[in-house]
Structure formats: C-alpha cells, structure tokens
C-alpha positions in Angstrom: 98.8 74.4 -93.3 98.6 77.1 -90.8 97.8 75.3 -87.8 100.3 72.6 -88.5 102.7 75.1 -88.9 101.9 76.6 -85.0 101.6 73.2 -83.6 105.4 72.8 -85.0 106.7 76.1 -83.9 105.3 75.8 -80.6 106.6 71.8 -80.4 110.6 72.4 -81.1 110.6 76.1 -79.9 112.7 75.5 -77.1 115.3 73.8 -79.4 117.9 76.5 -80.4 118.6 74.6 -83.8 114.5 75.2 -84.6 115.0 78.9 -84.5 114.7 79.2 -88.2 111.5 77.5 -88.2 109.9 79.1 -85.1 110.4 82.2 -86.7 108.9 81.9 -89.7 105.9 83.7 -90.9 106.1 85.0 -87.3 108.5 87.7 -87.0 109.1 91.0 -89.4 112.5 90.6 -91.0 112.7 94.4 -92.3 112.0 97.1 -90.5 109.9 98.8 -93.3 107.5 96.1 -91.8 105.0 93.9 -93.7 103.0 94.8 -97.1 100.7 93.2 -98.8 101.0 92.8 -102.5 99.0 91.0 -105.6 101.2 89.1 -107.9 100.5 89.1 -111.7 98.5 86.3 -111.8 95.8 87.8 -109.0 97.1 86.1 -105.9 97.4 88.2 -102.7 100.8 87.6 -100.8 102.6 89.2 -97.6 106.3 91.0 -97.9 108.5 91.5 -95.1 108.1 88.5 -93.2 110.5 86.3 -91.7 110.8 83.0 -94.0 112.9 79.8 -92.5 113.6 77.9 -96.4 112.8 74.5 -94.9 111.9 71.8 -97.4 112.0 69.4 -94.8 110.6 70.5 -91.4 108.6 73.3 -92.4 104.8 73.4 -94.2 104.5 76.3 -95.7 107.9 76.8 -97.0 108.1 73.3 -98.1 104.4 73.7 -99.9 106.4 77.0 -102.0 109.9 75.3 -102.6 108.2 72.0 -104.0 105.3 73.8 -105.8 108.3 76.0 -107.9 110.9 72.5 -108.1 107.9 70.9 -109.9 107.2 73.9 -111.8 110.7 73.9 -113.2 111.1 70.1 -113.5 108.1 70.0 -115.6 109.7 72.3 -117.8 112.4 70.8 -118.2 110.7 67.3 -119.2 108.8 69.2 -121.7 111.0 71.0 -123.3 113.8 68.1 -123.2 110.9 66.2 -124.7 110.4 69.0 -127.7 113.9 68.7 -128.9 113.5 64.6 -129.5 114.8 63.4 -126.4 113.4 61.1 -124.1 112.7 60.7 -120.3 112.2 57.5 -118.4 110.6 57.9 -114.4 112.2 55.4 -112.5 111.6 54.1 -108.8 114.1 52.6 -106.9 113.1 51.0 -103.6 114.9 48.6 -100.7 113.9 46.5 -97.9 113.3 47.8 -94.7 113.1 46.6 -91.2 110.3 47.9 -88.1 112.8 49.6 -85.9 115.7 50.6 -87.9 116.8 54.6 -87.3 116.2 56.6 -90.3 119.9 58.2 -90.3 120.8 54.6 -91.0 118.6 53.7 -94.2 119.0 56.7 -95.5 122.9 56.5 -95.4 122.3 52.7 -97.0 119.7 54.3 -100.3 122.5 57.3 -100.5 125.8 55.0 -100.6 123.2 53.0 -102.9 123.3 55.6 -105.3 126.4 56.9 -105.2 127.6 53.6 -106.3 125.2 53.5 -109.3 126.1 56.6 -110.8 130.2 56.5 -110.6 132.9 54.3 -112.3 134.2 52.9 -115.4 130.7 50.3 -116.0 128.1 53.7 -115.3 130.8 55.7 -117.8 129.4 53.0 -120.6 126.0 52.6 -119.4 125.2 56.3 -120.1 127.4 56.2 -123.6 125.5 52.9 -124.2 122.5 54.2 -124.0 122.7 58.2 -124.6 121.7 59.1 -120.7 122.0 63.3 -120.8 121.7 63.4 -117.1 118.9 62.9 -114.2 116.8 64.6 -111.9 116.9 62.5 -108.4 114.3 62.8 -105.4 114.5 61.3 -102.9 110.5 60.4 -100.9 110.4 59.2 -97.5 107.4 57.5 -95.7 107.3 55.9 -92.5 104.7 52.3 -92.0 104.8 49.0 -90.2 108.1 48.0 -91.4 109.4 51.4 -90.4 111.0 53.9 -92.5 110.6 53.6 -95.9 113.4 56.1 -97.5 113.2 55.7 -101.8 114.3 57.3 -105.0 112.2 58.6 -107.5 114.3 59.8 -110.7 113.7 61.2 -114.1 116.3 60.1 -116.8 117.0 61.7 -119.3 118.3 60.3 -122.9 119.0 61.7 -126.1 116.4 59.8 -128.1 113.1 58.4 -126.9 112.6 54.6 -125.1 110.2 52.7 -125.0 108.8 49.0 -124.5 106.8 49.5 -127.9 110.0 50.1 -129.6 111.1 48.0 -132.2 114.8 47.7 -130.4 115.5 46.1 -127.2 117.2 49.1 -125.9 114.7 50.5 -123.4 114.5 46.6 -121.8 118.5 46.9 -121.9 118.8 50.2 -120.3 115.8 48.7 -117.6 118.0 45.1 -116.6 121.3 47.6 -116.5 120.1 49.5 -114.0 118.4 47.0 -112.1 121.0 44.1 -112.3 123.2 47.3 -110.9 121.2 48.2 -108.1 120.8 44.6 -107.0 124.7 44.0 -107.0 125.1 47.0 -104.9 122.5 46.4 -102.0 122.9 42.0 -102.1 126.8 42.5 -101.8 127.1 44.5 -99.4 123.9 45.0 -97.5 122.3 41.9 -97.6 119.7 43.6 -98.3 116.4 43.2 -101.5 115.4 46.0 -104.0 113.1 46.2 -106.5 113.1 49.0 -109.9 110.1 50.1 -111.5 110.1 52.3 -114.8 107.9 54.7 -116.7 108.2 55.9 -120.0 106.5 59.2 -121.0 105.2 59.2 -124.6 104.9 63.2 -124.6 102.1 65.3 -123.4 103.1 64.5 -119.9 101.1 60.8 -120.4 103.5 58.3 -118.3 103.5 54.5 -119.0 104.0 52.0 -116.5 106.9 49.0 -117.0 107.1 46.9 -113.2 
C-alpha cells in the first residue's frame, strides 16, 4: 500500500489538480505536529497528518473510506434483516467495446440508472413490491474489451424474497427490473445487458439467482 501510494505521488506530482493526493500522508497539517495514538481496539495510528479523502485515486485513503462504507452497509443489512425485511444483491452489467473512453460508458451505466429509478412505472414497481430504498456501487474494471464500468446494488424490501418462496413475487420483482434495464440500454444505446440477483437468507449467507 505504501509503495503504491509513492509511486502515485511521485507520478501525477507535477499535476496541480493531484495536490490533494501528493500530499497525503506526507505533510503535517497541524502545527502541534504528528502523534502517535492506540485506538480501543489495540491498533497503533498517526495524528496530524495531512489526509487527501480520495476513494478513487488514492490507496490508503481509499483502503479506510471502503473498509468503514462496508462496515456501516453491513449494518445496515443486518439490522434491516432483524426487523423482517428483506435484501436482494443485484448486478447490473452492459456491453462494452475495446477502445471506448471510460467518461463515455460511465455516462451510458449512469443515464442507465437514472432512468430505472424515476417515473410513474418505477413509482409502482417499488409499491408493487415494498422496495424501502437501495444502496448502489458502482465497480469498475478494465480487460480486453476495455472498460468494464457495473452496478452492484443492495435492495431493500419490506418483507423477505426469495426463489424458494411459495409466491412468484421475488421472480416478478427479478423480470421488472430486468425487462427495465433491457428497454433502457436496447432503445437507446443499442447496446446488451445482463442482471444477476442474490437473495440473503440472514446470517449474511447470499444465494445466487443468474
């Protein structure tokens, strides 16, 4: 983590916008200077450092920021879980060409969204079918075909789904959403998806739907 943390500072720190990052955990931001403290749980940590916040560019800050949004995330599952709700782990994905800027397939997967979650037939999807609200992340990896932006996104419902269900509501929520993402990205992208779903059954034990 370290040394790709140097090799980046040292990369962009001729680029004025990377000041944030080149400073970080480089530079005293107080000028009581730097301590060293032990937190609760027995881990050692340094005060008084410069810190950039990067989730994106930066290792170590984006090692801290993800480690606590999983943290909290997790607790939210659980205890959204305790109270008899339900949470569904959904992947949604599109095709992707070798070559294609990343500014551009991101703005695609975003508008994407955006259309999924507005308007009057979203309005009776989430009555229909008692969504509370969501948790979205968005992953991107980069292959042969290019950049690969994709969504990864915990739903949240009032009451449990599931394919073992005697009802065919978890199935009906599943072809909403997909039939939903296909319209959006075959009309006016020209472009293929797929939508794969979990199902947790508690204990933090996920279940795979394709």
């Amino acid at each position: 983590m370290d040394i790709a943390q140097r090799l980046i500072a040292e990369t962009c720190a001729y680029l004025a916008a990377a000041k944030r990052l080149t400073a970080c955990g480089r530079t005293v931001r107080s000028s009581k200077g730097v301590t060293v403290k032990q937190s609760d749980r027995g881990g050692v940590f340094t005060s008084g450092v410069a810190t950039c916040g990067s989730v994106w560019s930066c290792p170590s800050c984006s090692y801290k920021i993800r480690t606590k949004r999983a943290a909290d995330i997790a607790l939210a599952a659980s205890r959204h879980l305790a109270n008899g709700g339900g949470v569904l782990f959904m992947t949604f994905t599109m095709s992707h060409r070798r070559g294609e800027r990343l500014a551009d397939v991101w703005d695609i997967l975003t508008d994407g969204w955006s259309y999924m979650t507005s308007g009057q037939q979203w309005q009776e999807i989430t009555q229909r079918f008692g969504i509370d609200g969501w948790i979205k992340s968005v992953e991107v990896t980069h292959g042969l075909n290019g950049w690969h932006p994709h969504l990864h996104v915990l739903v949240f419902t009032d009451k449990p789904l599931s394919p073992l269900d005697s009802d065919d509501e978890y199935w009906a929520l599943r072809i909403a959403l997909r039939e939903r993402w296909i319209h959006r990205f075959s009309s006016k992208w020209g472009r293929d998806v797929s939508v794969r779903t979990r199902h947790c059954s508690g204990q933090a034990r996920w279940h795979e739907v394709c």
